[in-house]
mmCIF file of the N, C-alpha and C atoms, coordinates in Angstrom:
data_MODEL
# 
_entry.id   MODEL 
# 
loop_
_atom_site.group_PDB 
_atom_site.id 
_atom_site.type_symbol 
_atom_site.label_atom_id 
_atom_site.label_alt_id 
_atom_site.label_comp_id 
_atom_site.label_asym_id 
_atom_site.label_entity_id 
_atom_site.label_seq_id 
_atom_site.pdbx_PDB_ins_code 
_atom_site.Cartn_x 
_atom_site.Cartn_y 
_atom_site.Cartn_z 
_atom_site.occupancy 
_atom_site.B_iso_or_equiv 
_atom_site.pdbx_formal_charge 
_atom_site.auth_seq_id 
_atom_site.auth_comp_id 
_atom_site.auth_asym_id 
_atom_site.auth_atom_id 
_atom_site.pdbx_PDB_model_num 
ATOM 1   N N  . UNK A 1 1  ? 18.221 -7.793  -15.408 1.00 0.00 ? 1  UNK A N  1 
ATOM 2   C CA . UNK A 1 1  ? 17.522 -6.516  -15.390 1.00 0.00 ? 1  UNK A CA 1 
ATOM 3   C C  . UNK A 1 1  ? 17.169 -6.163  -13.951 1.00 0.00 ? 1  UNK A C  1 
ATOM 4   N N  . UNK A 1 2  ? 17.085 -4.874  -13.138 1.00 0.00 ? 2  UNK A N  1 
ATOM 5   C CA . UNK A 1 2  ? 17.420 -4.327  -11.990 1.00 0.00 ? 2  UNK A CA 1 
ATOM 6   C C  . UNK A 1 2  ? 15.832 -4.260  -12.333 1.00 0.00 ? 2  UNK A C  1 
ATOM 7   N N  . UNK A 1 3  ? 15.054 -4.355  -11.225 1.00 0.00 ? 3  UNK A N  1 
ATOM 8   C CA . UNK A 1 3  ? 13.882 -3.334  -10.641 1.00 0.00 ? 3  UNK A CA 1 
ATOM 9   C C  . UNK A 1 3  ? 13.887 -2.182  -10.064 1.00 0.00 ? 3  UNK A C  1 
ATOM 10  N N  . UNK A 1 4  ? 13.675 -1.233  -10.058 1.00 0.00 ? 4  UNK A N  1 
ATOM 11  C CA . UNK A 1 4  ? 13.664 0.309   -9.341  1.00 0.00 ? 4  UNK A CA 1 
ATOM 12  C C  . UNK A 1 4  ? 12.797 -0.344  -8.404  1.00 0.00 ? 4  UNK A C  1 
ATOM 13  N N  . UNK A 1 5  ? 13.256 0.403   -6.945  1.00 0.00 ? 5  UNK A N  1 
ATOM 14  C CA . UNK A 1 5  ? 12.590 0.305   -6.011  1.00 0.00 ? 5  UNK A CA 1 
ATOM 15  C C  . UNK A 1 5  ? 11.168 1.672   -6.191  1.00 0.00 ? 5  UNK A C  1 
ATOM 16  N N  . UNK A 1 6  ? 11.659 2.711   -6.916  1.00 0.00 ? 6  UNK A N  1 
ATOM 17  C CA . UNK A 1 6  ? 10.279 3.436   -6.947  1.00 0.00 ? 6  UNK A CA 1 
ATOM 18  C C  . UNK A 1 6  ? 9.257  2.948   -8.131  1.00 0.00 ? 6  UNK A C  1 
ATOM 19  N N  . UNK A 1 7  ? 9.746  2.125   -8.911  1.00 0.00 ? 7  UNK A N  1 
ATOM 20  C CA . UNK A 1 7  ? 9.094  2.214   -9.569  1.00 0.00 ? 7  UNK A CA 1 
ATOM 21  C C  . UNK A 1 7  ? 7.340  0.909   -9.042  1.00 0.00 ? 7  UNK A C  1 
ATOM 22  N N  . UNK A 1 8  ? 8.351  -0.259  -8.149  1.00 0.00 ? 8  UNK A N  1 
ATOM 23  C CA . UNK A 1 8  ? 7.127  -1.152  -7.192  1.00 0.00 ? 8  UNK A CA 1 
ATOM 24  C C  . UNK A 1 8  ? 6.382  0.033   -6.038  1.00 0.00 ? 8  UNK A C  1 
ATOM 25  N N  . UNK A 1 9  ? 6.982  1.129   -5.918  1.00 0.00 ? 9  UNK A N  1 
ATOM 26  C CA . UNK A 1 9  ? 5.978  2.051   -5.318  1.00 0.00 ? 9  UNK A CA 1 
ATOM 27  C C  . UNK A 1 9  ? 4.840  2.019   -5.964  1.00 0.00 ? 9  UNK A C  1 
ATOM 28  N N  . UNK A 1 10 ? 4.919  3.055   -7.014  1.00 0.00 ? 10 UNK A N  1 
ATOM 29  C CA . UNK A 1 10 ? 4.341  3.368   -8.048  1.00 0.00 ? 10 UNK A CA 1 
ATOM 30  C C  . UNK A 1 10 ? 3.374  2.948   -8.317  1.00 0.00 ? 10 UNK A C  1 
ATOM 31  N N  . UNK A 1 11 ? 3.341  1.391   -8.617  1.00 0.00 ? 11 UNK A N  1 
ATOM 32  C CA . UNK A 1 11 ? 2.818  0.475   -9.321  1.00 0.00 ? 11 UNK A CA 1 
ATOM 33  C C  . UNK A 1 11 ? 1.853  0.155   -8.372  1.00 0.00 ? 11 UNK A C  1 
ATOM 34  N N  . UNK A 1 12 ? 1.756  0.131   -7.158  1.00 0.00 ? 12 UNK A N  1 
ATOM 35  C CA . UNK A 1 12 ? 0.553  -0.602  -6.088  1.00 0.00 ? 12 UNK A CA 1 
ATOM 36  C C  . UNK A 1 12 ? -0.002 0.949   -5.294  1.00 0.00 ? 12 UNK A C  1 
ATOM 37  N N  . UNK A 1 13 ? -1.157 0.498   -4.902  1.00 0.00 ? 13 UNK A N  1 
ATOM 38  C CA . UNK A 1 13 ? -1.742 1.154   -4.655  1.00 0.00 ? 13 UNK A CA 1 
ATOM 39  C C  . UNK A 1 13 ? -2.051 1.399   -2.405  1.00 0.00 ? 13 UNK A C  1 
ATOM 40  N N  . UNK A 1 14 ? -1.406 0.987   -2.265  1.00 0.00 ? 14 UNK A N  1 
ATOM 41  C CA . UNK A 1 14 ? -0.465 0.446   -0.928  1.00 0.00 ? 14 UNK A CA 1 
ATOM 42  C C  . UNK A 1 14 ? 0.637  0.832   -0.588  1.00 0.00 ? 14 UNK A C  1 
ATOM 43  N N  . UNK A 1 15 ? 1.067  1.038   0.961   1.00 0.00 ? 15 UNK A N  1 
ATOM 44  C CA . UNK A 1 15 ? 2.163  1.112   0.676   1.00 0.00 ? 15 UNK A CA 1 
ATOM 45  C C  . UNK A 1 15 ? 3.235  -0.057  0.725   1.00 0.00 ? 15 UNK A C  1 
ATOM 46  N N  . UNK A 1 16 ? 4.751  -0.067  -0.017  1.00 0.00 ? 16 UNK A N  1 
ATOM 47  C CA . UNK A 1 16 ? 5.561  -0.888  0.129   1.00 0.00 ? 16 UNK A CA 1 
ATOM 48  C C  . UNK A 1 16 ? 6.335  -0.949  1.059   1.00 0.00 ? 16 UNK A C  1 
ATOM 49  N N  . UNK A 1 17 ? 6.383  -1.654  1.728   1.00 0.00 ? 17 UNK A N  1 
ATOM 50  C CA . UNK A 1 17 ? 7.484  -2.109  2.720   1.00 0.00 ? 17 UNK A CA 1 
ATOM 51  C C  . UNK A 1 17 ? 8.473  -3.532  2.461   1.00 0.00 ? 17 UNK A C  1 
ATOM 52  N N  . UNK A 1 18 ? 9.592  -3.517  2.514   1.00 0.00 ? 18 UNK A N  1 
ATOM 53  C CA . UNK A 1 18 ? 11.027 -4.559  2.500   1.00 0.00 ? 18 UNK A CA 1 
ATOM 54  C C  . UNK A 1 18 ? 11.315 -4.579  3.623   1.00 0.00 ? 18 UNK A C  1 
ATOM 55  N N  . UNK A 1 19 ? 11.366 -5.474  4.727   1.00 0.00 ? 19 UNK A N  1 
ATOM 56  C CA . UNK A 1 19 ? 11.947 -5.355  5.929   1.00 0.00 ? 19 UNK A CA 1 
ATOM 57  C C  . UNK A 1 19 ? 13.137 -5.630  5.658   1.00 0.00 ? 19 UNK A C  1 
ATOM 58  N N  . UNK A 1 20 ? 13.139 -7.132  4.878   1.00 0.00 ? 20 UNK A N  1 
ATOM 59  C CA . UNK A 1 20 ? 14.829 -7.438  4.275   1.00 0.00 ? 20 UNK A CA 1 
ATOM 60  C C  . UNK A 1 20 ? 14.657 -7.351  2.767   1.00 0.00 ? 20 UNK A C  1 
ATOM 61  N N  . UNK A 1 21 ? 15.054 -6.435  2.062   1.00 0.00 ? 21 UNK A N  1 
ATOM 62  C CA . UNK A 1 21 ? 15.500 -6.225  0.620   1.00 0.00 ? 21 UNK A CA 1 
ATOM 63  C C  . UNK A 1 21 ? 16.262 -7.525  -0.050  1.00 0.00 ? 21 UNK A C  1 
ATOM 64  N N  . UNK A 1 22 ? 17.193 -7.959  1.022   1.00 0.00 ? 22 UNK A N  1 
ATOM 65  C CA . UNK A 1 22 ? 18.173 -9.068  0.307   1.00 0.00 ? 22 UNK A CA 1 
ATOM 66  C C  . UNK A 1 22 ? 17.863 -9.977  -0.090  1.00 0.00 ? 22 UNK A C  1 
ATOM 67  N N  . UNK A 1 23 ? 16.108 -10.499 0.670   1.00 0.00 ? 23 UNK A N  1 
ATOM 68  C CA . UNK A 1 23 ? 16.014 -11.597 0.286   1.00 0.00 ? 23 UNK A CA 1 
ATOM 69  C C  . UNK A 1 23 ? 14.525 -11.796 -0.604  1.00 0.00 ? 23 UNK A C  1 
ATOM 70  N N  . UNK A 1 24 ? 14.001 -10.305 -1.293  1.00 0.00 ? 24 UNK A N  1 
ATOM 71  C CA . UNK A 1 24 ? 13.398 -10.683 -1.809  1.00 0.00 ? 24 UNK A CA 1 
ATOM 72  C C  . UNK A 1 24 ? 13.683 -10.629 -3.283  1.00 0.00 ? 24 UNK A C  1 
ATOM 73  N N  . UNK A 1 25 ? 13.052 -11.838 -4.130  1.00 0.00 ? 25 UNK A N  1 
ATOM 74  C CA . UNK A 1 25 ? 13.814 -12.514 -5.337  1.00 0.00 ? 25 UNK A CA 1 
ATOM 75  C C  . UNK A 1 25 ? 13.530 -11.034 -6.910  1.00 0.00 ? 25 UNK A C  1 
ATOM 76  N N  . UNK A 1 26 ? 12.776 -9.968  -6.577  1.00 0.00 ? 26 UNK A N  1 
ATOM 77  C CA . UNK A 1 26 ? 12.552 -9.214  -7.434  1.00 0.00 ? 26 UNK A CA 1 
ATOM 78  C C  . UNK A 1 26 ? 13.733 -8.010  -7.717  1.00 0.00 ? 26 UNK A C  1 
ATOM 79  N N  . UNK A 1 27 ? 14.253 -8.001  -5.765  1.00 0.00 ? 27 UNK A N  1 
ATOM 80  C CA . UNK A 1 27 ? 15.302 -7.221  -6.075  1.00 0.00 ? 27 UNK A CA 1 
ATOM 81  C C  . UNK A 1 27 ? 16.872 -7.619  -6.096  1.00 0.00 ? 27 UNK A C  1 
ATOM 82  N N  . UNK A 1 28 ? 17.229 -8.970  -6.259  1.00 0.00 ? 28 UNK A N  1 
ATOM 83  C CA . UNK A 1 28 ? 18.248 -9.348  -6.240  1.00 0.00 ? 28 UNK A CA 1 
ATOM 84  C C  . UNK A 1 28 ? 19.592 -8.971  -7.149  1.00 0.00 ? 28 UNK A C  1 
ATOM 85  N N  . UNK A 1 29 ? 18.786 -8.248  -8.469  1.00 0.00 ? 29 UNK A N  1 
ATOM 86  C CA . UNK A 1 29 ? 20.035 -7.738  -9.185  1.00 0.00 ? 29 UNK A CA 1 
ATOM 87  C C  . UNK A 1 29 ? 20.078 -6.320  -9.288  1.00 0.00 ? 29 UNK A C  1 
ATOM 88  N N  . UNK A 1 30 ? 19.377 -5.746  -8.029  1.00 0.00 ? 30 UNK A N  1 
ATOM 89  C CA . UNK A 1 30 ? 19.201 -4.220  -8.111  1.00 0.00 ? 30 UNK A CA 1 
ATOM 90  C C  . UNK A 1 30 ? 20.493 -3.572  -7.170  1.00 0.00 ? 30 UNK A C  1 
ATOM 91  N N  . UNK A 1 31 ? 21.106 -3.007  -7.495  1.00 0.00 ? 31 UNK A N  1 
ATOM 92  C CA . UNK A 1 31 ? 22.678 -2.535  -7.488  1.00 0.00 ? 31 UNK A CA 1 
ATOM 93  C C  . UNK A 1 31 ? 22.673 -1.967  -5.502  1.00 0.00 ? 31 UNK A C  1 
ATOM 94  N N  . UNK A 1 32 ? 21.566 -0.731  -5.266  1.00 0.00 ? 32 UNK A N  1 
ATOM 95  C CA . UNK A 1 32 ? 21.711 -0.320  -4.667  1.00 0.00 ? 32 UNK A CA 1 
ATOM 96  C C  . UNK A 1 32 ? 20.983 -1.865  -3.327  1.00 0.00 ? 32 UNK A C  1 
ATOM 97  N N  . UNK A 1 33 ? 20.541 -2.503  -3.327  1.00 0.00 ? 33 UNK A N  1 
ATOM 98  C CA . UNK A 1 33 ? 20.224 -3.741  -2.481  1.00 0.00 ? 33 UNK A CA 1 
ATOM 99  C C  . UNK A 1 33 ? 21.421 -4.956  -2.061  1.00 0.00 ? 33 UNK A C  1 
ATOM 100 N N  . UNK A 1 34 ? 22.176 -5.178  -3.277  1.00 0.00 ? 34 UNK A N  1 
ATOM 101 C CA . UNK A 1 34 ? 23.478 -5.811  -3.330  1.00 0.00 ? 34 UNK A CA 1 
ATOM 102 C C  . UNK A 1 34 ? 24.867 -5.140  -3.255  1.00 0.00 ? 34 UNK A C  1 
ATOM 103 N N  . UNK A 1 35 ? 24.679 -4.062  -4.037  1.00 0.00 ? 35 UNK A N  1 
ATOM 104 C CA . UNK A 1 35 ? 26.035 -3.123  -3.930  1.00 0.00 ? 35 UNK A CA 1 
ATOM 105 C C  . UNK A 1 35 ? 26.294 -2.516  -2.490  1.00 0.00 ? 35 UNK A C  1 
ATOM 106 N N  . UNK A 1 36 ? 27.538 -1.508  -2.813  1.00 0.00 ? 36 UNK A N  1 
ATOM 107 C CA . UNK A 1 36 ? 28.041 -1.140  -1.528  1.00 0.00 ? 36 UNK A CA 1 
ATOM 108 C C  . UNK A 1 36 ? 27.219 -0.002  -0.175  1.00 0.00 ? 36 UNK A C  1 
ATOM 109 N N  . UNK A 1 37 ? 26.078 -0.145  -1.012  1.00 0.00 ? 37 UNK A N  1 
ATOM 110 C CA . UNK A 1 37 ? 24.959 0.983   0.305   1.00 0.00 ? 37 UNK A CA 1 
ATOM 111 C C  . UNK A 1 37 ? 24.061 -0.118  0.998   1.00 0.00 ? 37 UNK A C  1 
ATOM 112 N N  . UNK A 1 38 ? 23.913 -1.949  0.473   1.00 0.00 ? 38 UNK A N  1 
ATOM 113 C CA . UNK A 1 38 ? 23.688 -2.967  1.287   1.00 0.00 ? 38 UNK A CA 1 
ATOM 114 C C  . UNK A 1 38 ? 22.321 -2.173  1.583   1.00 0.00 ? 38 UNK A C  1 
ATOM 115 N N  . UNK A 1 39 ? 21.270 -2.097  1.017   1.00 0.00 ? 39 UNK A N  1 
ATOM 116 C CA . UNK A 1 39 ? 19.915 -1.396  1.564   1.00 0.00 ? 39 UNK A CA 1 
ATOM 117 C C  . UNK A 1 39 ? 19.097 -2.837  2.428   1.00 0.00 ? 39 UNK A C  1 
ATOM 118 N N  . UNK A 1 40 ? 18.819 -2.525  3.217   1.00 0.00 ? 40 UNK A N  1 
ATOM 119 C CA . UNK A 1 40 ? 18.106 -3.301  4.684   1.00 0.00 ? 40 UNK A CA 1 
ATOM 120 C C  . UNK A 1 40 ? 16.272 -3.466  4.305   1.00 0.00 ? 40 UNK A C  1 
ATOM 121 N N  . UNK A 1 41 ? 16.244 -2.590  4.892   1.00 0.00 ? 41 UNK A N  1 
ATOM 122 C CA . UNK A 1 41 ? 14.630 -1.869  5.358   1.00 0.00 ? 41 UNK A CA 1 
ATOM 123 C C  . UNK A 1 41 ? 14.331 -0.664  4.236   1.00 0.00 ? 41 UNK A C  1 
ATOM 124 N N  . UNK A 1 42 ? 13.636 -0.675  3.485   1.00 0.00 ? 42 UNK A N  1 
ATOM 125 C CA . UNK A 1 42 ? 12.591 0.034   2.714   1.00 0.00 ? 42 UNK A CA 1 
ATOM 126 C C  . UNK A 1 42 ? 11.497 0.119   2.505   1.00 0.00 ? 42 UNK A C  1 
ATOM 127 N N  . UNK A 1 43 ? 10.603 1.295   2.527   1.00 0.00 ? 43 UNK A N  1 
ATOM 128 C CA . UNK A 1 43 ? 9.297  1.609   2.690   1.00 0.00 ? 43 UNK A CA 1 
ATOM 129 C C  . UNK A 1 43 ? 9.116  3.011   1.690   1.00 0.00 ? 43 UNK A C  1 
ATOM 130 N N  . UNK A 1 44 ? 7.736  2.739   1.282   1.00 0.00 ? 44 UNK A N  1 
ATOM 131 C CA . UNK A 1 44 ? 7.530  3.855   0.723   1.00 0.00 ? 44 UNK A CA 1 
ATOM 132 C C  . UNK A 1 44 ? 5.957  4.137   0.285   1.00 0.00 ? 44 UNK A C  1 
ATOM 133 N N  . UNK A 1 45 ? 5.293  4.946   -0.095  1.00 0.00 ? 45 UNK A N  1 
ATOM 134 C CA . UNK A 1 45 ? 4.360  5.257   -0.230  1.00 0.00 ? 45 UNK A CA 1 
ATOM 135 C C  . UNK A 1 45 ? 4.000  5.969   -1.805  1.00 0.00 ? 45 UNK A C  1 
ATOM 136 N N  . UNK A 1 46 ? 3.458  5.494   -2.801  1.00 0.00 ? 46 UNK A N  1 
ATOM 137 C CA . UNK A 1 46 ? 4.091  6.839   -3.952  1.00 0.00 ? 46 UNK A CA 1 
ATOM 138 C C  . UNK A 1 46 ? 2.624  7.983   -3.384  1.00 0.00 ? 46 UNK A C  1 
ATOM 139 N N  . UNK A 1 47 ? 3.061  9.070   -4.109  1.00 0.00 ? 47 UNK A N  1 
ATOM 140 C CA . UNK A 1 47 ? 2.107  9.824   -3.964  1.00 0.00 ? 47 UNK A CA 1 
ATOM 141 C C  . UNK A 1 47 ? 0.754  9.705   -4.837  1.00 0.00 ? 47 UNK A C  1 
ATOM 142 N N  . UNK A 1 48 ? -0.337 10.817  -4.222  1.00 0.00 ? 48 UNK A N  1 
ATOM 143 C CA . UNK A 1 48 ? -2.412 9.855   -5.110  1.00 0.00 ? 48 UNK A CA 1 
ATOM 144 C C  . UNK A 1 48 ? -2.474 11.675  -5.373  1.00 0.00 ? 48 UNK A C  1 
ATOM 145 N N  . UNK A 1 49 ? -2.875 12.024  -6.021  1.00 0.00 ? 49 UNK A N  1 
ATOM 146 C CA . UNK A 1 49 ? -3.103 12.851  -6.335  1.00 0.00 ? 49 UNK A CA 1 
ATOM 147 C C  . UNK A 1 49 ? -4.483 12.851  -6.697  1.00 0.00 ? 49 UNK A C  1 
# 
């Protein structure tokens, strides 16, 4: 089962940062981290309304 990277936004109340995606063990079967776009560095913030 894949994790969405928005969805660990979402979920914390912080923001997320991945410096290396590859090697952390939550996103290892998430397509766009392993597949052919190889994602690096991710960050994100969800929005607070």
């Amino acid at each position: 089962m894949s994790v969405s990277l928005c969805s660990l936004a979402v979920l914390r109340n912080n923001v997320t940062v991945f410096e290396n995606a590859a090697v952390k063990p939550c996103l290892l079967a998430n397509p766009v981290v392993i597949g052919k776009f190889d994602l690096g560095f991710y960050g994100v913030s969800a929005p607070r309304f």
